[in-house]
Structures are given as C-alpha cells and as structure tokens.
C-alpha positions in Angstrom: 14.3 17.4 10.7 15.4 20.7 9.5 12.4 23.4 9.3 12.9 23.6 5.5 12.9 19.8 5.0 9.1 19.8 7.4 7.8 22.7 4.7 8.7 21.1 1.6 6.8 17.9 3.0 4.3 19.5 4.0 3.3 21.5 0.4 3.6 17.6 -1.0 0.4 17.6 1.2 -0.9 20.8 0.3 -0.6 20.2 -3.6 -1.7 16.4 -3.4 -4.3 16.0 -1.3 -7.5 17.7 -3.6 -11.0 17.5 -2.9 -12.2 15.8 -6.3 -16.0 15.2 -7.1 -16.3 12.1 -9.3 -13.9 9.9 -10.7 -10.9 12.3 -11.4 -10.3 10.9 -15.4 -13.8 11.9 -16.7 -13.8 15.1 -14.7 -10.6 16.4 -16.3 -12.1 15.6 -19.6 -15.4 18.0 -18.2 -13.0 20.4 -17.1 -10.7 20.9 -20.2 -14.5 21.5 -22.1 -15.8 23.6 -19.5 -12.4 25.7 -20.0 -13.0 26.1 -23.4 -16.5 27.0 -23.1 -15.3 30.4 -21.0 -13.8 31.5 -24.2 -17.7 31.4 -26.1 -21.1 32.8 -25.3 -22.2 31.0 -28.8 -23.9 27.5 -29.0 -21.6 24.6 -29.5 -22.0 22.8 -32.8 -19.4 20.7 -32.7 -17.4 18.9 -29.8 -14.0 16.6 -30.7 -12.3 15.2 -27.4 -9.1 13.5 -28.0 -7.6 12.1 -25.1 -4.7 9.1 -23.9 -5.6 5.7 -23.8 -5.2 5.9 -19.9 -7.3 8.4 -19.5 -9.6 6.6 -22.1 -9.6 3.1 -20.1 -10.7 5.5 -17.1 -13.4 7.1 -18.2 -15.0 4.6 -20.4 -17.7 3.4 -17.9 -17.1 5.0 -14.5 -20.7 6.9 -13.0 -20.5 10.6 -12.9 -21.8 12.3 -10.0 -25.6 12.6 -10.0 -26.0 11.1 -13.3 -27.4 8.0 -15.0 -25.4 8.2 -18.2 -21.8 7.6 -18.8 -19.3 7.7 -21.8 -16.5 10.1 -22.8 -18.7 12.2 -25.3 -21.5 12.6 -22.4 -19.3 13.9 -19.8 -17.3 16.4 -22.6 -20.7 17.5 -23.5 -21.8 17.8 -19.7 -18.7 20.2 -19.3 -19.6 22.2 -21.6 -23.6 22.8 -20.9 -23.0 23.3 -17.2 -19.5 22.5 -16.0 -18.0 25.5 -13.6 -14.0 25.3 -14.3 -13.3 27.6 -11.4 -14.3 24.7 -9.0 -11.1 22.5 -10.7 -11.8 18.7 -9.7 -15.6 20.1 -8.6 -16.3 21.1 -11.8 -19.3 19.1 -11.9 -20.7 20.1 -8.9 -24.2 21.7 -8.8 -25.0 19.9 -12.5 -28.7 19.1 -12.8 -31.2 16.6 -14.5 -31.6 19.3 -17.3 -28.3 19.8 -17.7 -28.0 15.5 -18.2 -30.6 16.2 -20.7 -29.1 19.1 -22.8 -25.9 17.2 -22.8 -27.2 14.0 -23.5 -28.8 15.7 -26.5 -25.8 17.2 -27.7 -24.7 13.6 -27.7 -27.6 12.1 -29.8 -27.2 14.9 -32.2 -23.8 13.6 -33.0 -22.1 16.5 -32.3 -19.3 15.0 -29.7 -16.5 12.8 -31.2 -14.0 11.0 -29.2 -10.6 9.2 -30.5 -7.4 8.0 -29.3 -4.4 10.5 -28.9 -1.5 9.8 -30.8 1.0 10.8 -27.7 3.7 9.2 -25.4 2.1 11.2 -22.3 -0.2 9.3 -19.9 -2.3 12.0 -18.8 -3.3 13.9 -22.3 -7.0 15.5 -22.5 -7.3 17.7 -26.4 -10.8 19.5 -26.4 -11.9 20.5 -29.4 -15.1 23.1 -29.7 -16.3 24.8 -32.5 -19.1 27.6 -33.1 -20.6 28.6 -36.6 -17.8 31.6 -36.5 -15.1 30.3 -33.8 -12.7 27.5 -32.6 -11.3 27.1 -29.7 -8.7 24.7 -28.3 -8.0 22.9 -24.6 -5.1 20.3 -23.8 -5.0 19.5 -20.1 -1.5 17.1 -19.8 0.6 15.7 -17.1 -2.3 16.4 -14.1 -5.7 16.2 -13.5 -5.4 20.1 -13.4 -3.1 21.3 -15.5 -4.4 23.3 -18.3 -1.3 23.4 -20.7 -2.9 24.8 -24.1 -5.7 27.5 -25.1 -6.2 29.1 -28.4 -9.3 31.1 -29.5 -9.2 31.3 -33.4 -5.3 30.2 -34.2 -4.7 32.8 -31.3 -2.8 31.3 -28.8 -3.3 32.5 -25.1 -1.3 30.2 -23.4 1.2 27.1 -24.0 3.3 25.4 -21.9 3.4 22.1 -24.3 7.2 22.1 -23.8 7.8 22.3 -20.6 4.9 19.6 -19.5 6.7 17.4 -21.7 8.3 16.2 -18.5 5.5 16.2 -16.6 4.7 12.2 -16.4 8.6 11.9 -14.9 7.9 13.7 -11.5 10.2 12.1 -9.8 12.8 15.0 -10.5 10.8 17.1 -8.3 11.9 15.1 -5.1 14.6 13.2 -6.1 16.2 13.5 -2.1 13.2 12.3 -0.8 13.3 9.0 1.3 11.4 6.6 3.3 12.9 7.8 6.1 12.6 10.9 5.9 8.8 10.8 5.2 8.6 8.9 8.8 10.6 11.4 10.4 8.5 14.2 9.6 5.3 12.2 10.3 6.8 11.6 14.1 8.1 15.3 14.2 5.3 17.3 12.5 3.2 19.7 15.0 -0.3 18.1 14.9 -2.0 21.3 14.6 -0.4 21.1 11.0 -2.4 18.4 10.0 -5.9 19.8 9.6 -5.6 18.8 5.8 -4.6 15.2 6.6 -8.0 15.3 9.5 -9.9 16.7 6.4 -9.2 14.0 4.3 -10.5 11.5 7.0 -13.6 12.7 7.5 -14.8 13.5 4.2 -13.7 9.9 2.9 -15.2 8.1 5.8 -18.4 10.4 5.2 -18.9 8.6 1.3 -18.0 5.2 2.8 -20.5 5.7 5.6 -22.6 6.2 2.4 -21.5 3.4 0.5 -22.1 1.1 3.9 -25.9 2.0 4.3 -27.1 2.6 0.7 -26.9 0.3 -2.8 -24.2 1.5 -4.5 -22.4 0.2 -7.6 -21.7 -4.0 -7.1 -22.0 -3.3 -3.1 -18.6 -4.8 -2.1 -18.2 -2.8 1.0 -21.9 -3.1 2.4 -21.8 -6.8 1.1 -18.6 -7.5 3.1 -19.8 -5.9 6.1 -23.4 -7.0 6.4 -21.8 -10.2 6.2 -20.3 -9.8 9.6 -23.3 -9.7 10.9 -24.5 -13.0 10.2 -20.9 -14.5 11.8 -20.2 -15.3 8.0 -17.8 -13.3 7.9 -16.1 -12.4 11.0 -15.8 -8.6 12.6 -12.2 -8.4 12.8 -9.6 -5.9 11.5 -9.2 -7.2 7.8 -12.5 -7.5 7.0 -13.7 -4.3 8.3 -10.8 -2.6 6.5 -11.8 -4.1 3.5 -15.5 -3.2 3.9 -15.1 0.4 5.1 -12.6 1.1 2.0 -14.4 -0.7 -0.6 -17.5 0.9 0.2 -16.4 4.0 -0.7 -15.6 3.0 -3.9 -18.8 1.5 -4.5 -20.4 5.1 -3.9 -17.6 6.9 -5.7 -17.8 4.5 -8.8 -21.4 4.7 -9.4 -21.3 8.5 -9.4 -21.9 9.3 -5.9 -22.9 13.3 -5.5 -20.4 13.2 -2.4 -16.6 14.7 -2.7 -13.6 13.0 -1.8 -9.7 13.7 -0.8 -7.8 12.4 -3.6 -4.2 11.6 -2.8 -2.3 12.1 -6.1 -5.1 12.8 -8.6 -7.0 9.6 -7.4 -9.7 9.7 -5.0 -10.6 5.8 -5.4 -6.2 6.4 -3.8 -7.4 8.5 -1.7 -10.0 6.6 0.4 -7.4 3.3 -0.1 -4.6 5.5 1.7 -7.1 6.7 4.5 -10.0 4.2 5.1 -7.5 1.2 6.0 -5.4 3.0 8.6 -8.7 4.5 10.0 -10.0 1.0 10.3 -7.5 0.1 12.3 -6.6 2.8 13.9 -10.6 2.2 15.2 -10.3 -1.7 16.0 -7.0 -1.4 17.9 -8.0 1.8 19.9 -5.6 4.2 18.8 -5.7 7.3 19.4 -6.6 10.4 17.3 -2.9 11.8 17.2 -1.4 8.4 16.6 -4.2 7.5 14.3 -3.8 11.2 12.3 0.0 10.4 12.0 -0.1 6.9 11.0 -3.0 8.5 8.1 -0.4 11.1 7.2 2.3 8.6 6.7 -0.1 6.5 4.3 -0.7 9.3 2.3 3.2 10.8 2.0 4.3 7.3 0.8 1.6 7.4 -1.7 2.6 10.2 -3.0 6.5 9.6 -2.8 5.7 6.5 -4.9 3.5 8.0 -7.3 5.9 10.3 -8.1 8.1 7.7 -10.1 5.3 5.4 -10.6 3.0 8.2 -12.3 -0.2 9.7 -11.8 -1.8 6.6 -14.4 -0.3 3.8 -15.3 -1.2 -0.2 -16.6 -0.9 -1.5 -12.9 -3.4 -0.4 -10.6 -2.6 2.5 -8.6 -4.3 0.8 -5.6 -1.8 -1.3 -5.4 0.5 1.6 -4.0 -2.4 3.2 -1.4 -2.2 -1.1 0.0 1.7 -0.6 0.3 1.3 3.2 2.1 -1.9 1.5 4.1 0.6 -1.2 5.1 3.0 0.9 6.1 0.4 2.9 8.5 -0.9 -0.1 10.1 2.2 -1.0 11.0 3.0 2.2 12.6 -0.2 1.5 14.8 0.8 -1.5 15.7 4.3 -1.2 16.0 6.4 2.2 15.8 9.3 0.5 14.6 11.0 1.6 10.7 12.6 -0.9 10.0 9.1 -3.1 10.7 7.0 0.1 8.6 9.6 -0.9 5.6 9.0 -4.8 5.8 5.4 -3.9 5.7 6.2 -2.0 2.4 8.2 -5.0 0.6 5.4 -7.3 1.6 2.7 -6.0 0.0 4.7 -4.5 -3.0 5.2 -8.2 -3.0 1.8 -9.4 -2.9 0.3 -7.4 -5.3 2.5 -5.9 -7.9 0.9 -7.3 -10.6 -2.5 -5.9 -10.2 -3.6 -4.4 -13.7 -6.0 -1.2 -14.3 -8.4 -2.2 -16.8 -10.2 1.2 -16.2 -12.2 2.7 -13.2 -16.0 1.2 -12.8 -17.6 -0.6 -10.5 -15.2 -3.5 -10.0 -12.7 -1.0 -8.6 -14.3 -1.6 -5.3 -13.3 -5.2 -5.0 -9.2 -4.1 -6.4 -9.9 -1.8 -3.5 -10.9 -4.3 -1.0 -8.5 -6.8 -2.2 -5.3 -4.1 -1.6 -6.7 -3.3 2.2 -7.0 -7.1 2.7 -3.1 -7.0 1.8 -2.7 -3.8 3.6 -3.7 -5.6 6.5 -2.0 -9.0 6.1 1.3 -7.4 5.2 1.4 -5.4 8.6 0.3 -8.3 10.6 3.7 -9.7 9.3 6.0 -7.0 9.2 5.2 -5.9 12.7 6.2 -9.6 14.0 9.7 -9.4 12.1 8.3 -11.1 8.7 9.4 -9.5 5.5 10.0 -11.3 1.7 13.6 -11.7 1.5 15.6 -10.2 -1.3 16.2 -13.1 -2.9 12.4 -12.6 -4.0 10.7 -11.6 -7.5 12.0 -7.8 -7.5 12.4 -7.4 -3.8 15.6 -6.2 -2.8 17.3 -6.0 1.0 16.6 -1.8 0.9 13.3 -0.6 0.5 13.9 2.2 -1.6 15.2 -0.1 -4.8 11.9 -2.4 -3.9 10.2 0.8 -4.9 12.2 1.8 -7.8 11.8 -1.9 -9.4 8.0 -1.8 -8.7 7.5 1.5 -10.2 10.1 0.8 -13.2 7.3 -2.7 -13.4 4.8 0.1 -14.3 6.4 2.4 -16.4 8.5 0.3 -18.8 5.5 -2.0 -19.1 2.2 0.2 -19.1 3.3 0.7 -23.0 2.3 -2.4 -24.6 -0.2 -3.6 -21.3 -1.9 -0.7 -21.8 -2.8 -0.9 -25.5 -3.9 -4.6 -25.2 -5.9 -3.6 -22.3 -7.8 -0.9 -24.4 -7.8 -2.9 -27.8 -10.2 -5.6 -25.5 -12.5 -2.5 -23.2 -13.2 -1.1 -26.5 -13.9 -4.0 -28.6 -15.7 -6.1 -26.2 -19.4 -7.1 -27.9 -21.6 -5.7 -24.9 -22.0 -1.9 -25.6 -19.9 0.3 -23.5 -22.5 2.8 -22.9 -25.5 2.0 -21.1 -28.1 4.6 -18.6 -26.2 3.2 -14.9 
C-alpha cells in the first residue's frame, strides 16, 4: 500500500478512537452546557436542552459516571455546575457528590427543560442558558464533539450550521475505501504505529476487569463468567468473549468512574470491537502482534461501516462492532480474506435486525449477544461457510452486503426511531429513578 493510502488510514484511527468517560450521548449533552457556561461567570436561572430523539433514546436512563441520578435535565445541569469542556468526551471527569447535589438542585428547582428537536439530523444537542442579564446558545451536531453554534446575546461567535448539514452522510469522506484495503494496511502497517490501537486494549480490558469482579448494572459479564465456574457454563472461547465484553458494559452502563476507547463515538462500540478479538486472541494463544493487528482490523471495519451506517441510528450499533469482531477472529484463526469477508456476511446476517432502544443497562446483554455471533460467525467463515447471496440482503460481494445493511439503518431509523421513543417516553414506570 502506497505511503499516502497507510496515513490516511491511520488518521481514521487517530480521529476515531477517543477516550470517552461515560456513555458518549449524555456526555455530549454535558459538554454542549459546559461550553456555554465558559461564556458566563453569572448563576444560571434557567437551562432548556433540546436535543434528537437519538440522542434522547440514549440518554434517557444510562448511569453517569460516579453518580446515582440520571435523566437529560440532570446531566445538562451537571455540565453546567462542574463540567470542564476542555477535557471533550472527559468532560465529566473529576465531578463530585456536591456537584450531584448542586445540580440535582438546579433540577428540583425546575429550572432545566428538555424537549424533542424538530430536525432531520441524528446527532443534534441545542443548549439553552440564560442569566438575569444574558443568553447564551450551544448546538453540538453531527459528532459527539463537534460544537457547531455559539452566540452570547444574538452575537454570534461561531456557526458552521451549513456545512454540518452533511455531517450524518460521512461516507463522502472515504468513499475509495474498501474491505480490502483496510486488511492490507492492517497486514502492512509498522507495529510501532499502533500504540493507539495497544491503548485501546488496555484501557477497555481495565473497565471489564472491573465489571468481572464488582456488581455492576444487571451483571451480564460477571454472571456469564462465574458461571463457568460451576461447569454451567463451559470456559470456552464464546462464552468468555461474551463475558469479558459484556462486562464492560455492565460497568460502563451503570456509570462506571473508568474511561474507555470509543471507536466511532461509542465506547459500549468500542469495548465490542476490542474485548472479543482480545478474548480470543487469549484462548487461542496468539500472539501480541497478531493479536494487536487482528484488534486493529476490528476497529477500521467499524469505522468504515459506521461511516455510511452513522454515528446513531434505530439498529444497534453493536451489531457492526459483532461484524468487525467477526472479521478479527477470523483473522486469528485463519489469515485468509476471502474467509475474513464470509465472517462479515455471516454475522451482518445474523443480527441485522437488532434495534437500539436506548443505552442502559440491558446494553450489556446486546453486547454479549453480538460477541456470541462474533464468535459463531468466525467459527464458520474460517471453515469455508458463508450465507449465500441468494439470502435476506446478502449479496456474493461483501461491500454491497454492507451497503444494504447500512441502507437497513438509514432509510428505516426514521419511522423505527420515533415508535421507539413514543414507547421509552410513555412507558408508566417513571424514567428517572436514583440508580
């Protein structure tokens, strides 16, 4: 591969692969109000977050890091007493019990309101603050990230409205990009150039080390793997994939204090891309280069797919960390690309229909139930079994399997996604509870 073909791949990494504390929704929300707190030393009287049902469904329920409440108007709030915008997706890090309790009061004092964006774009955050004398005004749109609008007082200091308009469509960005071509850099690429990809390993397998020992969330991961131990559930490379992976959610989703890689704006994606191939990569007895490169290929086809599947979307973006996983494990157990593809169509296969009703605790079993796949997909592919194209939406070359899968969840997520919020916010439980 031609040296200018490796460096564009690599920056994919560079720009992709974030270190995120928390579930990455709910901290963009905290980071568009801790941005527009920078602009006033006054006390906030009033707080109005108006934000995509995506992003909504997302941060509905999820844990926040170190905190026992949850909800939309909590974590705006929590930006805003003691978020730190400079720190991106850490923008929470550091937040104490008294700064819970000075934004949990803002809350009771009903001065945080939350509705529903009227807007075509998946990722839209509007924040909303006003003093006795000012008003001040933060859209974060298209990424996790991406502040796109300030104004202080009808002053406008930045906007870039227009041009994130195409933001959601990233696949213009890389339209030349192939399967193949990810693989050939991953078998190419110096492995001293991977310190990002060794990074990510180690900080997700820190949190699901976590997850394994501790209580967290509905304990999927520890459940699973304590299970092993009583020869209920055997030791063997699916259900130790399943266990390491889901565990980290379980941490992650009830608000964990402990960072993560994210791989495309998700770190419950990131940990999915990772923990799998690390699993196996363990049970097999791989080695650290091959098992590094087999981690690196899991996380460029992530984020190859994402790219015309979008960053949030009705179908679960789990689904495509499985297919990347798959594609991984394969490559541990047999460096052969046309067998790494058949891994691919097998799982996009298997679990293409996988809907996001929102990140919370049960994401830890979508996560388990995708590295399950992950596994059972490679198993296949690497003894010459792939879903023929006269299958569903499979077809005979791997790159139109992808582009029918992610055309699944864009020209659906419209009307899935609105029923799918219509029944999260009308359910008769109350949707905000102390974790």
């Amino acid at each position: 591969m031609e040296l200018n073909g490796m460096e564009r791949i690599y920056n994919l990494l560079e720009k992709e692969l974030v270190i995120a504390l928390g579930c990455t929704e709910p901290v963009a929300i905290s980071l568009a109000a801790a941005t527009a707190k920078k602009y006033t030393k006054k006390n906030v009287t009033s707080i109005s977050v108006s934000a995509s049902g995506n992003v909504i469904k997302n941060a509905l329920s999820v844990g926040i890091p170190g905190m026992s409440f949850t909800g939309i108007d909590f974590t705006a709030a929590l930006g805003v007493v003691a978020g730190d915008a400079s720190k991106q997706l850490r923008v929470l890090e550091g937040v104490t019990k008294a700064d819970e309790e000075a934004a949990i009061q803002l809350v009771r004092e009903g001065k945080v309101r939350v509705e529903t964006a009227d807007t075509p774009e998946k990722l839209y955050i509007e924040v909303n603050l006003e003093t006795l004398t000012e008003k001040i005004k933060v859209i974060i749109s298209g990424d996790h990230t991406n502040v796109s609008y300030i104004s202080v007082n009808g002053e406008v200091l930045l906007d870039q409205s227009d041009t994130m308009k195409s933001i959601p469509q990233k696949q213009e960005k890389f339209p030349e990009l192939s399967v193949d071509d990810l693989y050939t850099f991953v078998t190419e690429v110096p492995l001293n150039k991977l310190e990002l990809v060794k990074s990510s390993v180690e900080l997700n397998r820190a949190i699901c080390e976590e997850g394994l020992s501790n209580d967290y969330g509905l304990k999927v991961g520890k459940t699973l793997y304590d299970q092993t131990k009583t020869g209920i559930l055997s030791d063997d490379l699916a259900t130790y994939s399943m266990a390491l992976s889901a565990a980290g959610s379980d941490a992650r989703m009830a608000g964990s204090t402990m960072p993560v890689m994210a791989n495309s704006g998700s770190g419950n994606q990131g940990i999915a891309v990772t923990m799998p191939v690390v699993a196996a990569a363990e049970k097999i007895g791989a080695t650290e280069e091959k098992m590094l490169r087999a981690v690196t290929l899991s996380h460029l086809l992530s984020i190859y797919m994402k790219s015309k599947f979008g960053r949030l979307s009705a179908l679960c973006g789990v689904t495509v960390a499985g297919a990347s996983a798959s594609a991984a494990i394969t490559y541990l157990l047999s460096d052969d690309l046309n067998k790494i593809k058949a891994a691919i169509q097998n799982t996009l296969g298997n679990v293409s229909g996988m809907v996001c009703d929102g990140a919370k605790a049960g994401c830890a079993m979508k996560v388990a139930t995708c590295s399950s796949a992950a596994v059972q997909s490679a198993i296949l592919a690497s003894q010459g079994l792939c879903i023929p194209s006269t299958n569903g939406f499979i077809e005979e070359d791997v790159e139109r399997t992808i582009e029918n899968f992610c055309r699944l969840g864009n020209e659906t997520s419209g009307t899935t996604d609105k029923v799918l919020l219509d029944m999260m916010v009308n359910k008769k439980s109350p949707q905000k509870a102390n974790s």
